[in-house]
C-alpha positions in Angstrom: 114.8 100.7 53.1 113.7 98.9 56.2 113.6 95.0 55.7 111.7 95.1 59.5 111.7 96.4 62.6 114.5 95.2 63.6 116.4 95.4 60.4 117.7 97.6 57.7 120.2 98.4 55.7 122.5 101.3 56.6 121.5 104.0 53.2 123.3 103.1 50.9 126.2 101.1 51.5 124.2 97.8 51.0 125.4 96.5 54.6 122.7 95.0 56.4 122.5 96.1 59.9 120.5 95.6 63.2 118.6 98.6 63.9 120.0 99.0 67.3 123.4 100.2 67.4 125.7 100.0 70.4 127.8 103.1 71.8 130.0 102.5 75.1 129.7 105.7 76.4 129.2 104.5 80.0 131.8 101.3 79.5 129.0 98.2 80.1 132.3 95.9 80.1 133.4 93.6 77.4 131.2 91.0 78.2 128.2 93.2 77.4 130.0 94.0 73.9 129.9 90.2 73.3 126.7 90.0 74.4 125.6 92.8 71.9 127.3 91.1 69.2 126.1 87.5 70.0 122.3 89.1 70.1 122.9 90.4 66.4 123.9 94.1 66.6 126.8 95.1 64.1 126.7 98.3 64.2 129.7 100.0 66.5 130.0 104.1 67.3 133.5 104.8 68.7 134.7 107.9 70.7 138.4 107.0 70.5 138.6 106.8 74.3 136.3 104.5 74.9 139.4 101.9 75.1 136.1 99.1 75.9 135.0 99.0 72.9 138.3 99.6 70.8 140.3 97.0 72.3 137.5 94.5 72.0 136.4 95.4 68.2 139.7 95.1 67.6 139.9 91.2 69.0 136.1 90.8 66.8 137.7 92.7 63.4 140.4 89.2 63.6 137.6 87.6 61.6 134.2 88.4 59.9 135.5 92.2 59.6 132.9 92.9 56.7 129.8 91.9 58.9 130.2 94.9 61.0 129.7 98.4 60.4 131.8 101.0 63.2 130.8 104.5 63.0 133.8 107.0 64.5 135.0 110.8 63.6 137.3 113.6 64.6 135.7 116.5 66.7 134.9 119.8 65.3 137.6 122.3 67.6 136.2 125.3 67.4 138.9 127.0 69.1 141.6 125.2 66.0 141.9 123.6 63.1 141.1 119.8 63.3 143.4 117.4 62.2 140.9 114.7 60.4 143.4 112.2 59.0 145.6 112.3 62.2 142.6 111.4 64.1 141.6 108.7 61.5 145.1 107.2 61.4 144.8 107.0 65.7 141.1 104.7 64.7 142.8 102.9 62.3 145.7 101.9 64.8 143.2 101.8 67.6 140.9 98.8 65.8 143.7 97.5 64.2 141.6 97.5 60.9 142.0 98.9 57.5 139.6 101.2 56.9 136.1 103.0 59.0 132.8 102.6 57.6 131.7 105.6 58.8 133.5 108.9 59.5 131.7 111.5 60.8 133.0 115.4 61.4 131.1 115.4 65.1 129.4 118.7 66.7 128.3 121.0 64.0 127.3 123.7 65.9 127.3 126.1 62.7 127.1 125.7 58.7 130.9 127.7 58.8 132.2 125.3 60.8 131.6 122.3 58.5 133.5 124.7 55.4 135.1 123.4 52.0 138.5 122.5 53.4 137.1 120.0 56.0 134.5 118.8 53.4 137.9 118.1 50.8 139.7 116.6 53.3 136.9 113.7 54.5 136.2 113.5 50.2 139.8 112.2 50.4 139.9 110.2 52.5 136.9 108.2 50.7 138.4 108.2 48.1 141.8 107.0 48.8 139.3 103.9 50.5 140.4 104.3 54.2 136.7 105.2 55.2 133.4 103.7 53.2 131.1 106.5 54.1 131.8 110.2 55.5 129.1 112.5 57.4 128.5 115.1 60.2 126.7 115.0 63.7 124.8 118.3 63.9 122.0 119.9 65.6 121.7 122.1 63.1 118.4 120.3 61.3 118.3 122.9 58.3 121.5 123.0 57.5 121.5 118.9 57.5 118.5 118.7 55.3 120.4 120.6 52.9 123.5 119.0 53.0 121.5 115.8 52.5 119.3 117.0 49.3 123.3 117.8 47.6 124.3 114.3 48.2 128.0 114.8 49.1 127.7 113.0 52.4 126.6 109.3 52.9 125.5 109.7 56.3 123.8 112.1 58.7 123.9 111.4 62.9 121.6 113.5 64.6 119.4 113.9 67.6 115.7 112.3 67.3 113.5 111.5 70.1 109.5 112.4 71.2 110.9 115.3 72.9 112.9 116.5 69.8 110.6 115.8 66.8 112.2 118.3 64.1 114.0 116.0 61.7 110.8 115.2 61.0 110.2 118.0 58.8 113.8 119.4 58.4 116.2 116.2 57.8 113.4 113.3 56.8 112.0 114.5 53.3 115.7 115.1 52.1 116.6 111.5 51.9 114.8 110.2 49.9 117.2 111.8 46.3 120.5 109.9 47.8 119.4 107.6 50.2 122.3 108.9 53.5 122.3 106.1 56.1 120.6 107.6 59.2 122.1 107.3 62.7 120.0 108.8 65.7 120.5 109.1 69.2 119.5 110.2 73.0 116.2 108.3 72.2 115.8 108.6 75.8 116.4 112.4 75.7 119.3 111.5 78.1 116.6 109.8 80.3 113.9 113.0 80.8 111.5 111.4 78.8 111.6 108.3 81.4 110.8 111.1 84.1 107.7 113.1 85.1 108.1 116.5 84.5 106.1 119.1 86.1 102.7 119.7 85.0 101.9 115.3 84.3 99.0 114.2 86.1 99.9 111.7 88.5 97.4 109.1 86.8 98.8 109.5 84.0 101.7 106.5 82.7 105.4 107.7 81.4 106.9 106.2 78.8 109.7 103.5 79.5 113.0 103.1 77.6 111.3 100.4 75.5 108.9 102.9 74.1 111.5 105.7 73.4 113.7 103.3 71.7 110.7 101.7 69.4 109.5 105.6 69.1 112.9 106.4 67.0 112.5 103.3 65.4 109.1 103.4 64.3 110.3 106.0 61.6 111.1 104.3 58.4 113.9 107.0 57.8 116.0 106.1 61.2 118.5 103.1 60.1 120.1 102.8 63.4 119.2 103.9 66.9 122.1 103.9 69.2 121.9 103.0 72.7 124.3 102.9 75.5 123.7 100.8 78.7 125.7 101.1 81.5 125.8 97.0 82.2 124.5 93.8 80.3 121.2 94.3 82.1 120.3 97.1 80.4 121.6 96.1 77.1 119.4 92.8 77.4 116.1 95.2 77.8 117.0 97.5 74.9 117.1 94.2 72.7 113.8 93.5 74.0 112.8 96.3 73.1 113.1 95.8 69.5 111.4 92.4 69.3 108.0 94.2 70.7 107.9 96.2 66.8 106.4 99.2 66.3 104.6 101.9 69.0 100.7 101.2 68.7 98.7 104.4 67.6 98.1 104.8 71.4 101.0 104.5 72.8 102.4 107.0 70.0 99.5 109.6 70.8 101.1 109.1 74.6 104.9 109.4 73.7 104.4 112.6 71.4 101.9 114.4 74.1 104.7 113.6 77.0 107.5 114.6 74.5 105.5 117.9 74.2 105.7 118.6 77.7 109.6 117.5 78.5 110.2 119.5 75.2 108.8 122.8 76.9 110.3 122.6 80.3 113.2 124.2 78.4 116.1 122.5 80.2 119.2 124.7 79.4 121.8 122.2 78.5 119.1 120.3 76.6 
């Protein structure tokens, strides 16, 4: 249940986050991770080798480890089996912390991929209390919504943006029975919906970052957008972003319209 815009708290764990959540895909430096955390964000997603963001959680975890919340996971190898609590131990080590609030089995590609055995194996590590919550990345909306109407998973991370609108219907009325926290990303749809695609009139505006990122959060059933800047600069703006609330019903007609368009270009690795 969202306290505001720019608060929430992350399904139903109880832990109140800020509804922007930092990722260091593109290393912004340390100084921009203690800049996120001075400008309230709590909320953490870890790759492993983003040694950034590890190495300086790990120097943050030394004191107030309960007010944050880091999301992390073990990639689904299609071509072998994936080790889950190897890779959850190498977090563990990596943070220097006792447990992950979020553990995520990432890139779903198909329902067989995410099968009992894997499911088992993240159920025990719950319980055994070395992760809080466990959940899947997916594009796979269908499958998702299901997943989240059986209430085995805590948390869903998927892809949401005005270019890809299907959670929507797919994943959105399924929370509501279990209350998963929600983690979205590529609100920018990995910066095409800040360009103008073929077919825009020229005197027509395209939305900016701070629209994209206030379009995912304008939904009351996205906890935590996550962004990734590339520098303190950007990081600054995305915060600003927030503090402008909610898309107007015009700028929302504009963001869906242009989402329509990008959508259709049909980009091939999109």
């Amino acid at each position: 249940m969202t306290n505001d815009f720019c608060h929430s708290v992350f399904g139903n764990t109880g832990i109140p986050i800020y509804r922007l959540g930092l990722s260091a895909s593109y290393r912004p430096g340390k100084e921009s991770i203690h800049a996120a955390v001075d400008s309230g964000i709590n909320f953490f997603f870890c790759y492993g080798f983003d040694t950034q963001m590890t190495k300086t959680l790990r120097d943050i975890f030394k004191s107030d480890r309960e007010k944050y919340l880091v999301a992390t996971g073990a990639y689904n190898l299609i071509w072998t089996h994936t080790d889950i609590r190897r890779t959850l131990e190498k977090r563990l080590r990596q943070m220097k912390t006792d447990y992950i609030d979020v553990f995520l089995f990432l890139g779903v590609m198909k329902e067989k991929q995410f099968n009992q055995k894997i499911k088992d194996e993240m159920r025990q590590l719950r319980e055994e209390g070395k992760v809080k919550a466990i959940g899947i990345s997916t594009h796979d909306r269908k499958f998702a919504g299901r997943l989240m109407d059986e209430g085995e998973l805590n948390a869903i991370m998927m892809r949401y943006n005005a270019a890809h609108r299907g959670a929507e219907t797919d994943i959105f009325p399924h929370l509501a029975r279990h209350n998963p926290g929600v983690i979205s990303y590529t609100a920018t749809r990995w910066s095409y919906l800040l360009r103008r695609p073929k077919g825009w009139p020229l005197d027509s505006p395209i939305p900016t970052a701070s629209m994209c990122y206030r379009f995912v959060l304008t939904s009351d059933h996205v906890d935590v957008c996550l962004t990734a800047p590339r520098n303190i600069k950007q990081l600054r703006e995305n915060i600003g972003a927030l503090n402008q609330g909610p898309l107007s019903e015009e700028e929302m007609v504009l963001i869906r319209k242009f989402g329509d368009v990008v959508h259709y270009q049909k980009k091939w690795f999109m």
